[in-house]
C-alpha positions in Angstrom: 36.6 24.3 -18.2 33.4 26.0 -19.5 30.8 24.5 -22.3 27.2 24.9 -22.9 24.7 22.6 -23.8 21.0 22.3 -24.4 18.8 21.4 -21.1 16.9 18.8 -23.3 20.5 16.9 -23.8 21.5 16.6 -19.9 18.2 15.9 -18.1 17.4 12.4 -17.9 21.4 11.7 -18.0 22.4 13.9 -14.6 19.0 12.0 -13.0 20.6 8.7 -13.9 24.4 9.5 -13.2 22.4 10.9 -9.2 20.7 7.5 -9.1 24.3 5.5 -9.1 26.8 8.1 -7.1 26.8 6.5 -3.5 24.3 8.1 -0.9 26.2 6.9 1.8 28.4 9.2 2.3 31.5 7.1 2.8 33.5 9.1 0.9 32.6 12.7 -0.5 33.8 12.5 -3.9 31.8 9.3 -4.1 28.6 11.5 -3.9 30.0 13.3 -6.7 29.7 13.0 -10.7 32.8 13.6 -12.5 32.9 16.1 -15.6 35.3 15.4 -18.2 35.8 17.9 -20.9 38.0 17.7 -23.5 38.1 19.0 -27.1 35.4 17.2 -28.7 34.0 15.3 -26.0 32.3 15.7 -23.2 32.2 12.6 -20.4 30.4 12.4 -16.9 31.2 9.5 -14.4 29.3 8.7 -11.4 30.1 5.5 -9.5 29.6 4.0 -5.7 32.4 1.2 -6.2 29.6 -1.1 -7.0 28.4 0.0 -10.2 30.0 3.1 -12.3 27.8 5.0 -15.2 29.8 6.5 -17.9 28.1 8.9 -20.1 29.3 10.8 -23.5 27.7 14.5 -23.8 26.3 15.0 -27.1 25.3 18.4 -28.8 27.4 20.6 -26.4 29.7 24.0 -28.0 33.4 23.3 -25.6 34.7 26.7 -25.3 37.2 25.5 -22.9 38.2 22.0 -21.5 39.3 20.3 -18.3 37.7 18.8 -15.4 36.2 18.2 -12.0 33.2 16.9 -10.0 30.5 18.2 -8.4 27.7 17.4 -6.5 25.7 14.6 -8.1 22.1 15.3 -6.1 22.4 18.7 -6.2 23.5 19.1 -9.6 20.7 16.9 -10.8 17.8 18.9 -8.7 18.9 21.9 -10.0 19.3 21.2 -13.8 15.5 19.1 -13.2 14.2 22.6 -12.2 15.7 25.0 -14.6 13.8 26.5 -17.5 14.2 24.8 -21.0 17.1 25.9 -23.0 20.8 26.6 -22.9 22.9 25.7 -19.9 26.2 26.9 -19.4 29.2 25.7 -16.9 32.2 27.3 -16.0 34.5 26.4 -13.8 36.7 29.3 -12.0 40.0 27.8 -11.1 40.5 30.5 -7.7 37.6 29.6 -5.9 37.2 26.1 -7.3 33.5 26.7 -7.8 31.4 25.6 -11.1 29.0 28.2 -11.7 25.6 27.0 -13.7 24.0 29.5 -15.6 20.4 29.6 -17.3 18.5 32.0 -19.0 17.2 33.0 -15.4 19.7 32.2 -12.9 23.0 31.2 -11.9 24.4 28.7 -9.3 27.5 28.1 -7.8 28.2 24.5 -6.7 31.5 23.2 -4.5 33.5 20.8 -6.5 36.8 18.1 -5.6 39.3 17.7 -8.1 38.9 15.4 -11.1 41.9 13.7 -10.3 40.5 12.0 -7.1 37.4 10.3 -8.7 38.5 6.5 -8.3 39.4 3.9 -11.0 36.5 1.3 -11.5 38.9 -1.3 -12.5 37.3 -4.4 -14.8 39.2 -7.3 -16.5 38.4 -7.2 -20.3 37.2 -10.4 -21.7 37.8 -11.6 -24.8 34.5 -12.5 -25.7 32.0 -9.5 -26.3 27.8 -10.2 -26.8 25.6 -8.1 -28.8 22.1 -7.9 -28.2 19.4 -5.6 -28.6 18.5 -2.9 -26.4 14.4 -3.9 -26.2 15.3 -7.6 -25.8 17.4 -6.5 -23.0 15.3 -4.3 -21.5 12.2 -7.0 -21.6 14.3 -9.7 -20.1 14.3 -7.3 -17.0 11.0 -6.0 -17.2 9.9 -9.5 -17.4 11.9 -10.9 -14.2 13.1 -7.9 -11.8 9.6 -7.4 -9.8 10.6 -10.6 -7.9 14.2 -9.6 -7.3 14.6 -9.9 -3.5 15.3 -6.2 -1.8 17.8 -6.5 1.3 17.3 -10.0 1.7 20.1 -12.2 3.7 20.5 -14.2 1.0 22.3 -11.6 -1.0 22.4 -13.8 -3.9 18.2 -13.6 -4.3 19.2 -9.1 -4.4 19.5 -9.4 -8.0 18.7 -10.9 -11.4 20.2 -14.2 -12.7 21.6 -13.9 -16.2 23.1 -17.2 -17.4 23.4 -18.0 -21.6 23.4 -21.9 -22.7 24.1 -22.8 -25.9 21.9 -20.1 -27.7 19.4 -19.7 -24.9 20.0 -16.7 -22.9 17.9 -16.6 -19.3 17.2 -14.4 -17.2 15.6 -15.1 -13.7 14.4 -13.7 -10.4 12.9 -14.7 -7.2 12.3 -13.7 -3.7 11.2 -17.0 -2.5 7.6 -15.9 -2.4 7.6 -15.5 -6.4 10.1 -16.9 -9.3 10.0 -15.6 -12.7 12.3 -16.9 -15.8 12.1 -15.3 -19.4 13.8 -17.1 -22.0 15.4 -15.8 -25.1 18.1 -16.1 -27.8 21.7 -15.1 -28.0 23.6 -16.0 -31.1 27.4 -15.9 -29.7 29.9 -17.5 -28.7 30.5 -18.6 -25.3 28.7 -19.6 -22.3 28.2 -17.4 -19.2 26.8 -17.2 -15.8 26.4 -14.4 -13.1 24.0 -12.2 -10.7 23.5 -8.6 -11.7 22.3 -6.5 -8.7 19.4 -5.2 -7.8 20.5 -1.7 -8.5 22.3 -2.4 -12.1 18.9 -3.8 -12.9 16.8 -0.9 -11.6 19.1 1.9 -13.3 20.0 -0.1 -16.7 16.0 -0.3 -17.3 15.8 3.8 -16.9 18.6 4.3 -19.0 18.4 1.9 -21.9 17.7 3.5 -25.4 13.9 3.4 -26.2 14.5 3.0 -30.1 16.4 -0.1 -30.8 20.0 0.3 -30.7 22.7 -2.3 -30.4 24.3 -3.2 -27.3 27.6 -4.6 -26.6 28.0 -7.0 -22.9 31.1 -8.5 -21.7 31.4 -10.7 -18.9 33.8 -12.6 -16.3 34.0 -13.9 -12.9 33.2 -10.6 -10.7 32.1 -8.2 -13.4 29.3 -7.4 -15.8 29.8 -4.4 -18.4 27.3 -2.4 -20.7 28.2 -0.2 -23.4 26.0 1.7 -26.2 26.4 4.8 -28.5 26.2 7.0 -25.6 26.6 5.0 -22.2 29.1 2.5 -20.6 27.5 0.8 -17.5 29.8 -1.5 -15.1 28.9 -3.6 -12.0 30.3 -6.0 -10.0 28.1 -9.2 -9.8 27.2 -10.9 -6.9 29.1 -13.5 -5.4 27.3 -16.3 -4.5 25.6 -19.8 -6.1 22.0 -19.2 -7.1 19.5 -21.5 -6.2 18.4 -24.3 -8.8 15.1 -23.0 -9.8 14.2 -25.3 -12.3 13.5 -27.7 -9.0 10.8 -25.1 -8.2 8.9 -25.0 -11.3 6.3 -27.5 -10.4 5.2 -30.4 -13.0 2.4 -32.6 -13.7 -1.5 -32.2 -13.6 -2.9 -29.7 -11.7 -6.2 -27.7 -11.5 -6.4 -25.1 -13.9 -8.8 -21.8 -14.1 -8.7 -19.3 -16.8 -9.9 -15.8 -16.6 -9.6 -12.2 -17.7 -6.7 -10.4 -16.5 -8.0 -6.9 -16.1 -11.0 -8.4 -14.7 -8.9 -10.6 -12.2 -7.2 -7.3 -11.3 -9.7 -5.3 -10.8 -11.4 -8.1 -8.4 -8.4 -8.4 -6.4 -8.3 -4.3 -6.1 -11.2 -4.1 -4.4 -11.2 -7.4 -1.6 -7.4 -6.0 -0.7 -8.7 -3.3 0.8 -9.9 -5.6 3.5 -6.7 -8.1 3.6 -4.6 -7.8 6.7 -2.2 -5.4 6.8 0.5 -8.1 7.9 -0.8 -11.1 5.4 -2.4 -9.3 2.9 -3.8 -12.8 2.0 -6.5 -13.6 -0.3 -8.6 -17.0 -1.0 -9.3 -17.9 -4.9 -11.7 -20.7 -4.2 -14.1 -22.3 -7.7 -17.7 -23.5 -7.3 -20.0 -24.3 -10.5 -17.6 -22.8 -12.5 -17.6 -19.9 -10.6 -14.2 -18.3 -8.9 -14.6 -16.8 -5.4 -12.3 -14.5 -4.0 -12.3 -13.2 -0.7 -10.3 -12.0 2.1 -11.0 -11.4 5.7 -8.4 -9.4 8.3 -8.4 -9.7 12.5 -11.4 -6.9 12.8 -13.7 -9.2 11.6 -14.4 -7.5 8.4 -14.3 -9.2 5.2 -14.8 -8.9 1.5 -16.3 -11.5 -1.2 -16.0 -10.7 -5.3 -16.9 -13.5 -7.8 -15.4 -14.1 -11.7 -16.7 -16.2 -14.3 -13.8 -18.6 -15.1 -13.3 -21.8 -17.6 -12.4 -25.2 -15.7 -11.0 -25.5 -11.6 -14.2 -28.1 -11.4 -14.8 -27.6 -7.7 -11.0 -28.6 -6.9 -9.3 -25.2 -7.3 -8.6 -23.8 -3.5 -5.7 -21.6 -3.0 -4.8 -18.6 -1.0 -2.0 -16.0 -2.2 -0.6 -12.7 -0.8 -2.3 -10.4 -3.2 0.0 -8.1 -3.6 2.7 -10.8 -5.0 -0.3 -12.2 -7.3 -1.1 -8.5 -8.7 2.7 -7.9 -9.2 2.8 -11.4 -11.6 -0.2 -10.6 -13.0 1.0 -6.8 -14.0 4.1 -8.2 -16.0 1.6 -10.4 -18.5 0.3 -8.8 -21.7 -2.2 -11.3 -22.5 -5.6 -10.5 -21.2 -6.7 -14.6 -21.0 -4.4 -16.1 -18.5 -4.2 -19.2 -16.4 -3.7 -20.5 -12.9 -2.6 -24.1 -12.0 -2.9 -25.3 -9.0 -1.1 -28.4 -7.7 -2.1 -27.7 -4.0 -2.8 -25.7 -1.6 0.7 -25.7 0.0 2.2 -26.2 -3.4 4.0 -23.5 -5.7 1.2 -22.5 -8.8 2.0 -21.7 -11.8 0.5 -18.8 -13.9 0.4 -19.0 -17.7 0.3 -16.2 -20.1 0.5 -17.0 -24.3 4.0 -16.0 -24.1 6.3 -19.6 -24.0 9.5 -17.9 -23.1 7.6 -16.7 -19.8 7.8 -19.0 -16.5 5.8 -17.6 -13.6 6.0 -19.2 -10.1 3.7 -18.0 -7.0 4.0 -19.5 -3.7 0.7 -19.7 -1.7 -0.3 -18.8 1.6 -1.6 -20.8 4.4 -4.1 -19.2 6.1 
């Protein structure tokens, strides 16, 4: 096996294929990305069981094919740190190295035959989805913050994808903070399933920037992506997800509307006096006037006012202000609003967007 191939063209795609090889060791070749060469084509696989990355090799001169894996960290750190320009491997069938070469180095890496890189098996459904890649990507970017991270309830570890009709959903909470972005899906076909945390987190670094088509299928235990250059599978998590429509609260409540960078900026500077454990902070209206402050166990406290429109006197909430910066962050608007129903009741936040659905649950301090 030996081809060469510009730096520029393998970068961010070894980084990616790194991201999903296992890190657990369990079993070496997992740790490994596989290299497929063949006369045209050149295809890497990384996978942890979970999830599997599949990625087509474009702009590379095959002098010779074949196959084998290697490494996935260290293959990754060392083409990261190479100089820009050609990179060439070649693998030597005696000592079963691949040796990487640069215009100022070479490197020999320990490799495990091709032939033992596991079968990610998936059922093929009939029905296939097309959607763009930015829609896609903004239905994650708009939900994934509150994904759960290790929690016991392994169902909350991920993002709930679910189409109706010709509304396609995606939604994600922790418990401490729901979001749901709506959207559109012209197809055929109803479908429901929870797509791990780490599908999520790695399909956001690798989805194409300009807007290309991508195809979906999905069935009972499996979700798969594939574009142009990429084919991403993952299992989906198995379990029921909570009804969150139940948590979006209705009715009259008291509303405030502010700045956003203003609120942010506010809440930057009285969290460095939350408690490290609460990190809790008090949004409380007088004469129009919003004050926030937050206090911790050495006594030490910090007070910031913001003009806001409406609250009355009635508006008295406390949040974690870490969760409330993290909502905050995912809204482009700069004039947003907070509705309060209670101060042990979920709040809502509204941005301009309609498809957007923000939840915050408060503190009680």
């Amino acid at each position: 096996m030996k081809f060469k191939i510009d730096k520029s063209e393998i970068i961010n795609e070894f980084q990616s294929l790194a991201a999903v090889a296992d890190k657990k060791q369990t079993l070496p070749i997992l740790s490994n990305i596989l290299i497929r060469c063949e006369a045209e084509s050149i295809r890497l696989l990384s996978t942890d069981l979970e999830v599997e990355l599949d990625v087509l090799l474009v702009g590379a001169n095959i002098e010779q094919p074949g196959e084998t894996t290697i490494p996935a960290k260290k293959a990754a750190d060392i083409i990261r740190e190479l100089p820009e320009g050609q990179v060439s491997f070649e693998l030597n069938e005696e000592s079963s190295k691949l040796t990487v070469r640069s215009s100022s180095g070479k490197y020999n890496l320990s490799t495990i035959p091709g032939s033992d890189f596991p079968d990610f098996d998936v059922v093929k459904s009939d029905t296939t989805h097309k959607i763009s890649s930015s829609k896609l990507f903004e239905l994650f970017q708009k939900t994934s913050f509150a994904m759960a991270n290790q929690d016991w309830r392994h169902y909350l570890n991920g993002c709930l994808f679910e189409k109706t009709e010709n509304s396609l959903n995606m939604v994600a909470t922790d418990a401490h903070r729901l979001s749901i972005y709506k959207s559109t899906l012209d197809s055929d076909g109803d479908f429901t399933g929870i797509i791990p945390r780490k599908t999520v987190v790695e399909l956001m670094k690798i989805l194409p920037k300009q807007d290309d088509d991508i195809e979906f299928y999905i069935n009972t235990n499996n979700i798969v992506f594939m574009s142009k250059k990429f084919t991403f599978k993952s299992k989906l998590i198995d379990g029921n997800y909570p009804n969150y429509n139940q948590v979006v609260p209705q009715g009259e409540g008291s509303k405030i509307t502010f700045n956003r960078k203003n609120m942010l900026d506010s809440l930057s500077r009285v969290s460095v006096l939350t408690s490290e454990k609460f990190k809790g902070v008090k949004l409380k209206t007088e004469s129009g006037v919003l004050d926030i402050s937050a206090h911790n166990p050495d006594q030490e406290s910090a007070e910031e006012k913001l003009d806001v429109v409406g609250g009355a006197d009635s508006f008295d909430i406390a949040f974690n202000v870490n969760y409330l910066k993290e909502v905050l962050g995912t809204v482009d608007e700069e004039e947003i609003s907070l509705i309060s129903f209670g101060s042990d009741k979920s709040a809502l936040v509204e941005s301009g967007d309609s498809n957007q659905v923000l939840v915050l649950m408060p503190l009680l301090l």
